[in-house]
C-alpha positions in Angstrom: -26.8 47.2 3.3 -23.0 46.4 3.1 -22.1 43.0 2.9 -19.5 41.8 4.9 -16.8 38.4 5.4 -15.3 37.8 8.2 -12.1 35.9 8.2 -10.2 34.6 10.9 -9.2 30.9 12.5 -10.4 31.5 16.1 -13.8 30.9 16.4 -14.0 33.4 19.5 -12.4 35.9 17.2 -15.2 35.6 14.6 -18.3 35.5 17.0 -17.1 38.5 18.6 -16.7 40.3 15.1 -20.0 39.2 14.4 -21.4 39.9 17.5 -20.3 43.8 17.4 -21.4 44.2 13.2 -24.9 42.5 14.7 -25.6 45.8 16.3 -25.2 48.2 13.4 -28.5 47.7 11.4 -26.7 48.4 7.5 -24.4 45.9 7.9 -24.6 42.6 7.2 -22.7 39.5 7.9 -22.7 37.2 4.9 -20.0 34.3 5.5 -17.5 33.3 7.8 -14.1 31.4 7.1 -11.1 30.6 9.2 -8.7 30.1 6.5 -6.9 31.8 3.2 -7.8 28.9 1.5 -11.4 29.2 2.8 -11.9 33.0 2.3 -11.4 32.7 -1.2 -13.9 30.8 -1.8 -16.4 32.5 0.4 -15.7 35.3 -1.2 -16.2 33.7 -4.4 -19.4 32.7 -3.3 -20.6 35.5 -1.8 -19.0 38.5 -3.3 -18.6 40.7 -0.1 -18.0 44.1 -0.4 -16.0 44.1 2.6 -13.9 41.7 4.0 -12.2 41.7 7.7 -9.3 39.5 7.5 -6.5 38.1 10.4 -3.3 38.2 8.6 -1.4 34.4 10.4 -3.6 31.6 9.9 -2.1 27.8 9.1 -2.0 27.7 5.7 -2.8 29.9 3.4 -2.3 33.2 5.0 -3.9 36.7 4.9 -1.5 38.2 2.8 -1.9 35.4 0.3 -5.8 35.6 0.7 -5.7 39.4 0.0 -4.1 38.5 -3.1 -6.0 35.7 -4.7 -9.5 37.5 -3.4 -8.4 41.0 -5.2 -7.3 38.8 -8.3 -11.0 37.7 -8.7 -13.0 40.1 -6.9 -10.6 43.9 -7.6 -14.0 45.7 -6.0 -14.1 44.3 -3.1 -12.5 46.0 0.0 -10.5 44.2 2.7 -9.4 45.3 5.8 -6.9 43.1 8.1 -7.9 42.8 11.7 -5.2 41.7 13.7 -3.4 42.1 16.7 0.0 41.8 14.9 1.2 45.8 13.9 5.0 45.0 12.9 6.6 47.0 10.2 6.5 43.6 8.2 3.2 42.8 8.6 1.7 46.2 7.5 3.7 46.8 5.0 3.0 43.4 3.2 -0.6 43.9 3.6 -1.2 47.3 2.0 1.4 45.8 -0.8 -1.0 43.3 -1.5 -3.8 45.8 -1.6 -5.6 45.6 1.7 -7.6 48.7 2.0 -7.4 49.1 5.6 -5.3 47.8 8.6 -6.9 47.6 12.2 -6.3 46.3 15.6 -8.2 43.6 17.5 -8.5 46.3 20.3 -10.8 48.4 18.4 -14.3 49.8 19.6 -17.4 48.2 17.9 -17.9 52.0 16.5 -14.7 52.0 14.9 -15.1 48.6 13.6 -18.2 49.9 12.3 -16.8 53.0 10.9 -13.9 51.4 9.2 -16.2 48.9 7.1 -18.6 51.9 5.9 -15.4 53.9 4.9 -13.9 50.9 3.2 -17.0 50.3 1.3 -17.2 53.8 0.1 -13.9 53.7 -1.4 -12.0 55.5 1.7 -8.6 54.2 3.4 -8.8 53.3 6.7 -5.5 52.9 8.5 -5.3 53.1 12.3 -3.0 55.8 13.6 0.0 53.5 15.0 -0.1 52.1 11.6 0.5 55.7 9.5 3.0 56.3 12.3 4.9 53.1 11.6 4.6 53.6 7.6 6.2 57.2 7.8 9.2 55.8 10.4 10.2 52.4 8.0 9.5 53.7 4.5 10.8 58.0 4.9 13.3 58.7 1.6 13.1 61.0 -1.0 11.0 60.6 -4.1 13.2 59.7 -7.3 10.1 61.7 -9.5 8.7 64.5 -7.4 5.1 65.0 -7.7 3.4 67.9 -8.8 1.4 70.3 -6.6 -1.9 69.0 -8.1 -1.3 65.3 -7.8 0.1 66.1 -4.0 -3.3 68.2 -3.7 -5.5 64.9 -4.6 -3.5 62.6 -2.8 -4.1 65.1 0.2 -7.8 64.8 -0.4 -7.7 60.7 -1.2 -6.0 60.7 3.0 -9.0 62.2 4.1 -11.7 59.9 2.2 -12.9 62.0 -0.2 -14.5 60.1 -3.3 -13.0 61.4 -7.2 -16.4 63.2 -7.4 -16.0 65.4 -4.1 -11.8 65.8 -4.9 -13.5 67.2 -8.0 -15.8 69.7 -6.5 -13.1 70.3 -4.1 -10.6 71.5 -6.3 -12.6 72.6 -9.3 -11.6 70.2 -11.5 -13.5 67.4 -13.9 -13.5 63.2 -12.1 -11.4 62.6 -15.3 -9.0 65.0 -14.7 -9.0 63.6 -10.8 -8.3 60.4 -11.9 -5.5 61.2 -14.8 -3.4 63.0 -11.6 -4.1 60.0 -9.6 -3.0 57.7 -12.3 0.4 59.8 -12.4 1.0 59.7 -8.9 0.5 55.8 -8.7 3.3 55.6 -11.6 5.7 57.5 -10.0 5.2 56.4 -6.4 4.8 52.9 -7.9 2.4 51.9 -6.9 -1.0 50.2 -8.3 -4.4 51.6 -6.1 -5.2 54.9 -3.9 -4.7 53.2 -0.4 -1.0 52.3 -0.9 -0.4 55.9 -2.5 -1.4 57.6 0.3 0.3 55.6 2.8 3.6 55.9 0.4 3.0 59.7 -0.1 2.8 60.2 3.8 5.9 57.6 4.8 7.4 60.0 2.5 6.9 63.6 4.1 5.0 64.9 1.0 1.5 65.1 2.4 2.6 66.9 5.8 1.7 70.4 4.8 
């Protein structure tokens, strides 16, 4: 069962989240909030391993929530949901570590879908928001990476866990997570859903 928070300030918004996790039997709703400063200490409360959370609400906002729930909780996963997709708005969100950026138009199976693959670890990005990564943030790399660490990032973007990048490529979940480790340093960046989403804004993940 994966445990889920769902954060937004319009009631409507929140019933209708909880109405479409209601049908998918291994997920579970365990809180509700409809503000940062309220998230945080749901999430305190509850410890979630998935959070959905709307990125403008009076207040403290999702950004800010991100933040201060990753500060005390780093395992847990949060995904924004909101109908907002500016190049601002995304951008500050996977800066402050959200593992996952949706829209409120998506399908209760891709709802679905996107908290299971958050939970195990996976990015979850929808497509108009790689697209608008790649066009803001394109420009060469001031370290190029190697072929390996480009190989693993390659596997991260498709949701593959250290262990199966290690079977993949014949290599030890050590040696998986020293390339990964290199590749955050010189993308600079700090967890695996921001170096993908750097790695792809800049070209290096195309072929």
């Amino acid at each position: 069962m994966t445990t889920v928070l769902l954060v937004d300030d319009h009631p409507v918004v929140r019933e209708g989240l909880r109405g479409m996790l209601a049908a998918e039997p291994d997920l579970e709703v365990v809180g509700e909030a409809n503000s940062g400063v309220e998230a945080v200490a749901l999430a305190r409360s509850t410890r979630p391993e998935v959070v959905l959370m709307d990125l403008r609400m009076p207040g403290m906002d999702g950004v800010a929530a991100i933040t201060h729930i990753l500060a005390e909780l780093p395992a847990t996963k949060i995904i924004v949901v909101t109908i907002y997709e500016t190049d601002t708005d995304i951008l500050r969100a996977v800066e402050a570590g959200a593992a996952g950026y949706l829209l409120k138009d998506a399908s209760r199976s891709e709802l679905a879908h996107a908290v299971r693959s958050a939970a195990r670890g996976e990015t979850v990005l929808a497509p108009s928001v790689v697209g608008r990564l790649v066009r803001h943030a394109r420009r060469p790399l001031p370290t190029m990476l190697s072929t390996r660490e480009i190989d693993v990032l390659k596997c991260v973007a498709t949701g593959m866990t250290n262990a199966a990048i290690g079977e993949h490529l014949h290599i030890s979940q050590a040696t998986v997570k020293t390339h990964l480790l290199r590749a955050f340093g010189k993308l600079e960046v700090s967890d695996r859903t921001a170096a993908v989403t750097t790695a792809m804004a800049q070209g290096l993940l195309d072929e």
